[in-house]
N, C-alpha and C positions, 0 to 999 in steps of 0.2 A: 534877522538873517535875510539878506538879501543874493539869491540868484541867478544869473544870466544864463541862459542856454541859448546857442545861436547856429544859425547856418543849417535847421533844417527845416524838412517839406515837412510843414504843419498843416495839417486839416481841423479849420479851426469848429466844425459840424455847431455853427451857431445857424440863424434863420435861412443865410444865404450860401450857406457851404462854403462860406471865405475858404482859401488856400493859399498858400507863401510857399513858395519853392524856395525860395532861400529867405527862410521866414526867422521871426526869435521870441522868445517869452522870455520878460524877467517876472520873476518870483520876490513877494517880497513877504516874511514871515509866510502867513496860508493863504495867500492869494495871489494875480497875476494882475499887475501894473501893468503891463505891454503885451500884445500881442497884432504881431505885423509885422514889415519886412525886415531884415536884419537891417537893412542900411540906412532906417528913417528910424532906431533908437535916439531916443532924446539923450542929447549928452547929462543931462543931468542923473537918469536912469544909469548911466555907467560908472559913476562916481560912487565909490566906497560898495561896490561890490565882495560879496564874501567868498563869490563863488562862481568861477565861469568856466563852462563846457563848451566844446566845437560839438555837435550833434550833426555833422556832413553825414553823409550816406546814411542818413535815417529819417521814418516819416514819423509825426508827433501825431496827438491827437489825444482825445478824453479818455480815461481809462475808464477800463468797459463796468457795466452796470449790471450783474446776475438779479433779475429781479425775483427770481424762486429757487430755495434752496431749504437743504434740512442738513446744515452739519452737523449734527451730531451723529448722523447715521454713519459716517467710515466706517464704523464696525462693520456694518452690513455689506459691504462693497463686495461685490462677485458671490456673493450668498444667494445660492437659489436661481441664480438667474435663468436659468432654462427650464425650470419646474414652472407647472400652469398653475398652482394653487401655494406659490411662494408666499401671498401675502399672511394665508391664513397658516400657512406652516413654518414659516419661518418669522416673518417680521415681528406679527401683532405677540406672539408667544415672548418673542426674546426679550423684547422691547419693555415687556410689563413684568419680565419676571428676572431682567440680567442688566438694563440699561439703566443703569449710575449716574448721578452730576460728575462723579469723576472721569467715568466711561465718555458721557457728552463731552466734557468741556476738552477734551484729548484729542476725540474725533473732530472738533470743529477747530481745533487750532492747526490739526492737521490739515483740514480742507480751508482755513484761510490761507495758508502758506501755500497750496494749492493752487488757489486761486491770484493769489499776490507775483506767483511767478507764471501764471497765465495771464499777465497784465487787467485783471478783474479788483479794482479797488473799493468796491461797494458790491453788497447784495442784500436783499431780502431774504431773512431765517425766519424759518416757521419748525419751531422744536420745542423739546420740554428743557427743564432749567436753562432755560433761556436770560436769569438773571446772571449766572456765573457765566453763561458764553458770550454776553455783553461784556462782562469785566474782562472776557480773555480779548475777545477785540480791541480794546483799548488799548490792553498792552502789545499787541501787534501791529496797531495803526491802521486798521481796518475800519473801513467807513459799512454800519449795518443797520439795516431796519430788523428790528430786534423782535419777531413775535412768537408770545409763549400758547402754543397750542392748545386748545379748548375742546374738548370731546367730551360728552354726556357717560360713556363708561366709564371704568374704574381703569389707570394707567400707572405710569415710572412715576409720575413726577405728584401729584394730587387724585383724588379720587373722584372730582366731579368738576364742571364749569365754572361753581362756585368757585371752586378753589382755585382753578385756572385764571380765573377773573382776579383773585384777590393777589395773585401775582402777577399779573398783568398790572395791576396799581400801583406795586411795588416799584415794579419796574418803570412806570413812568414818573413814581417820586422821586427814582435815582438817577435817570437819564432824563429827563423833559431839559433842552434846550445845552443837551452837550454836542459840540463839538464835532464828534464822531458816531452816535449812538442815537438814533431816531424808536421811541416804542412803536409800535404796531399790536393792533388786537386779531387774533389767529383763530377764529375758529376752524376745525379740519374740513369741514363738509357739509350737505346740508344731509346726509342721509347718516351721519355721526353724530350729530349735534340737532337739538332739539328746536323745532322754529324758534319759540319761545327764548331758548337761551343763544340762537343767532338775534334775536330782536336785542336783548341785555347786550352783545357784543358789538350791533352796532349804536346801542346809546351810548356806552361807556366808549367809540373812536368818537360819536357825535358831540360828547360834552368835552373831551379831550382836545378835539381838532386833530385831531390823528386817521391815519389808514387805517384800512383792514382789509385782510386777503379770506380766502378759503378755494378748497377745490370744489371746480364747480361743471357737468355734466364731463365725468372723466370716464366714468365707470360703465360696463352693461347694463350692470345688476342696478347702479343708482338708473339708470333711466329706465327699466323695466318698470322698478317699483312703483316711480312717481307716476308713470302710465296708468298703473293699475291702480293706484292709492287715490291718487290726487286728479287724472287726467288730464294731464298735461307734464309738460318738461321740470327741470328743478330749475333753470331760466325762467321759466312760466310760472312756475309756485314761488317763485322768491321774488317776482314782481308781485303777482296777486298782493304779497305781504308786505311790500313796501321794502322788500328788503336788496333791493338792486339802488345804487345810488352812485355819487360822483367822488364817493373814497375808497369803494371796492375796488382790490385788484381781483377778480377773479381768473384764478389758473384752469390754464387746458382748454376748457369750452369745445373738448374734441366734438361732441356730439349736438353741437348750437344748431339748430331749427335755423330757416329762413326768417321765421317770426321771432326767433330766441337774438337774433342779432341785431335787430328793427330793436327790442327793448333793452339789449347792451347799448346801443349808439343814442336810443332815446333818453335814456340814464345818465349816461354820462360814466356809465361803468368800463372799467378796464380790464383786456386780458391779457395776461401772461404765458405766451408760448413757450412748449417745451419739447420740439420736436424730435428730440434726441431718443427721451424718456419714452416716449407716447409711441415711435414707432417699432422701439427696442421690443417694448410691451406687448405688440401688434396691437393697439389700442386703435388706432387711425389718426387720420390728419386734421386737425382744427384746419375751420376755412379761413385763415386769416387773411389772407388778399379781399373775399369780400368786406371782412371786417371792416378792412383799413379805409378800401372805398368809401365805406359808409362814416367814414368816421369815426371808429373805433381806435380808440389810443392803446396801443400794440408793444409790449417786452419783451426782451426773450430770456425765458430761465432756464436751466442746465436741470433741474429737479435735483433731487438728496443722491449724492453719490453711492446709492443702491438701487436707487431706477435707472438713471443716466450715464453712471461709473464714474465718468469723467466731469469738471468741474471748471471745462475753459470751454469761453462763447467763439473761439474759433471754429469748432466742430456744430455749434449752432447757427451758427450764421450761414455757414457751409449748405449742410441742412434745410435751413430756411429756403433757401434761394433754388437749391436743386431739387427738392422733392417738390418743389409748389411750380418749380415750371413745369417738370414732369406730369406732374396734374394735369394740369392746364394745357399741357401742348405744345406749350408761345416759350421757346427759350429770352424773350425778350419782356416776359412780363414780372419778371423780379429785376430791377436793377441793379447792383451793388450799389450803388450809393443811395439807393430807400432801406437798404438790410443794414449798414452801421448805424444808423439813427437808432436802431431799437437795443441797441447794445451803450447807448449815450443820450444823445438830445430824445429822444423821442422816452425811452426811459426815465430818464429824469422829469419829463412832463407826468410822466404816471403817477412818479414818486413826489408830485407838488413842487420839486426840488431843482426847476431849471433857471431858479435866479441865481441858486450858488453852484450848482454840477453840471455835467453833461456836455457843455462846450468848451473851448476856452475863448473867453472874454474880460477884459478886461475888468476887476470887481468880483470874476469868480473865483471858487475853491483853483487852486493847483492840485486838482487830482489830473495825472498829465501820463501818459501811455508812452514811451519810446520803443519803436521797433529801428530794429536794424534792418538794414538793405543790402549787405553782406557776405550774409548765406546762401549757399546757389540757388531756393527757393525762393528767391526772391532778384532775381534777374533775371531777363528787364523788368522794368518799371513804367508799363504806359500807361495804365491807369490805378492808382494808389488805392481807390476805391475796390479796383477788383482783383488787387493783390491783397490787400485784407480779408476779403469774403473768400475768396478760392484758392491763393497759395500759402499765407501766411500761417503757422502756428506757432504754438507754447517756446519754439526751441527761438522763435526770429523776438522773443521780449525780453530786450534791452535794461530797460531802466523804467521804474513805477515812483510815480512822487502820490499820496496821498496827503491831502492838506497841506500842503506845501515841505513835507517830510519824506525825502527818500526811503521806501521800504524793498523798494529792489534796487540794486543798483550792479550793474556787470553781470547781470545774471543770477544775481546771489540775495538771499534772504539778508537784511539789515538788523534785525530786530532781535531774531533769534535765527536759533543754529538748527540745520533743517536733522542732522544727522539725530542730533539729541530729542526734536519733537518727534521723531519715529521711535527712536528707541521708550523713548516716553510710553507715547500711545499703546506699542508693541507688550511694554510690561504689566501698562492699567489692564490690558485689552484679552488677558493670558484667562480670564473666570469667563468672560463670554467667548471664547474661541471656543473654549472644552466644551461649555453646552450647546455652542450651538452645532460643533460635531455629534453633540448623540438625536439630532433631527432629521 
């Protein structure tokens, strides 16, 4: 299947920020042969075409990269959110005593359609049966790093690390080198999970060549403890132990020391922002502008749509830029065009994955973003860059190619029928509504 989109403002977010105002990509099966101005297509590229689009009044560019999420949690959305002590009355209860594979794999197909029509093509999932919400991705066309949660108590899905681990294996027997489906090893936390069995989590990404995430100084209570336990930070105890390294994604780092950030950047360890989540919470603000100075390779995640609600990085990125100049003072110290790299190219360096994602270049994935230019939020157009960070949302995405496979197109879910994935969910979802109204 070959093809052509033409005639629009591509921001191709490879090393040098190329752009083509009157730019074109040909697609050919899941990749992208050309990328450059409409009017230097090789003629041979135009021959036996399957498929060509005018793309005028629209900016292209990589479809965005959620790199921390927990779908399975929809259930949870608007539960509790203004109560101070949700997590222990609400989540960890329901979670262990009402949350199903069937209940997951409903809620995460709801929040990839979510995501699929907030122009988000790929994310990082850190949830339980995490083998069956791999399978559902698949059939959605959802590009995901796939990890199955590891926590030392008793949960939905297994009752110990062991057993978390031993689906974690599974999972990498059935996905190692598919397509659309990357494993990932998930421990929750360092204050959930045992040193010992974060040591196990990161031999089994080390012998795999695989990632792994966890949350890492998010909480009060986790930084209290370590204070008084260990004295020092859980950045500071999880170097001591060797356990900081150059495949961790570590989420939040709301509460990173000057010194905590010196042994992220000397690591080669990664954070994952989630400003949404974090200031919903009143949790505070990760420092990531100093991060990034230092060298720290920077995502941005949406969190499980029960911390963050929402499940599109336009409200992130937004976020990003305005809360951190606010900080700061310096309306000039966030630029838009440093805040889409963490949603694409800069993402995808996190993710190991910027030879096939995160730009487009010629040899990469076609996972490809169309917004329209159409909408009155979005005229004029003088900078592409900062109409993406500060006017664009969910309502201006157009058209989503993941692997060179249309999954939105016009607006509209390709795969499935969004009416029927609600009703779906709505009816699995009818045993945990009732209990969690008697909370």
């Amino acid at each position: 299947m070959k093809r052509l989109l033409r005639h629009a403002h591509v921001l191709t977010m490879d090393a040098q920020l190329s752009t083509y105002e009157d730019g074109a990509l040909v697609v050919e099966d899941d990749s992208l042969v050309y990328v450059g101005p409409d009017r230097d297509i090789p003629p041979c590229l135009l021959e036996g075409c399957d498929e060509e689009l005018d793309l005028s009044d629209t900016v292209v560019l990589p479809s965005f990269i959620n790199c921390h999420t927990h779908l399975g949690m929809v259930a949870f959305r608007t539960l509790g959110d203004d109560v101070a002590d949700r997590l222990k009355r609400f989540l960890i209860p329901l979670e262990n005593q009402c949350m199903t594979e069937e209940l997951a794999v409903a809620s995460a197909r709801l929040a990839m359609a979510e995501m699929q029509l907030a122009g988000v093509g790929a994310a990082v999932d850190m949830y339980f049966f995490e083998v069956a919400i791999a399978k559902a991705a698949v059939e959605m066309g959802f590009r995901l790093w796939a990890g199955e949660t590891l926590m030392s108590a008793p949960h939905c899905d297994t009752v110990d690390v062991a057993g978390g681990l031993e689906i974690s294996r599974h999972l990498i027997s059935l996905c190692m080198h598919h397509p659309l489906i990357v494993p990932i090893i998930a421990p929750h936390a360092p204050y959930s999970t045992s040193f010992e069995e974060l040591k196990l989590a990161q031999q089994l990404a080390r012998e795999q060549g695989l990632l792994w995430t966890m949350h890492v100084s998010e909480m009060d209570f986790e930084m209290r403890s370590f204070r008084d336990v260990h004295g020092t930070t859980p950045i500071g105890q999880l170097s001591r132990l060797g356990l900081l390294d150059d495949s961790l994604l570590a989420v939040h780092c709301i509460h990173a020391t000057d010194e905590d950030i010196q042994l992220l950047a000397r690591s080669g360890t990664s954070v994952v922002h989630c400003p949404g989540a974090n200031i919903k919470a009143a949790k505070g603000l990760a420092r990531i502008p100093v991060m990034r100075d230092q060298g720290v390779v920077v995502g941005l995640g949406t969190d499980g749509p029960s911390s963050g609600n929402t499940l599109d990085l336009f409200t992130q990125m937004k976020l990003y830029a305005i809360l951190h100049k606010n900080e700061l003072k310096d309306r000039t110290a966030i630029p838009a065009r440093s805040v889409v790299p963490l949603c694409t190219s800069e993402a995808a360096k996190m993710l190991k994955s910027y030879d096939r994602i995160g730009s487009l270049e010629v040899g990469k994935r076609a996972d490809i973003l169309v917004l329209g230019l159409d909408a009155p939020n979005m005229v004029p157009a003088y900078d592409p860059y900062s109409l993406i960070v500060y006017s664009s949302g969910v309502q201006n995405v157009r058209h989503v190619l993941t692997n060179g496979e249309w999954v939105v197109r016009d607006h509209r879910l390709t795969r499935v029928d969004l009416k029927a994935l609600r009703t779906e969910f709505l009816h699995i979802a009818e045993p945990f509504v009732a209990a969690a109204k008697r909370y």
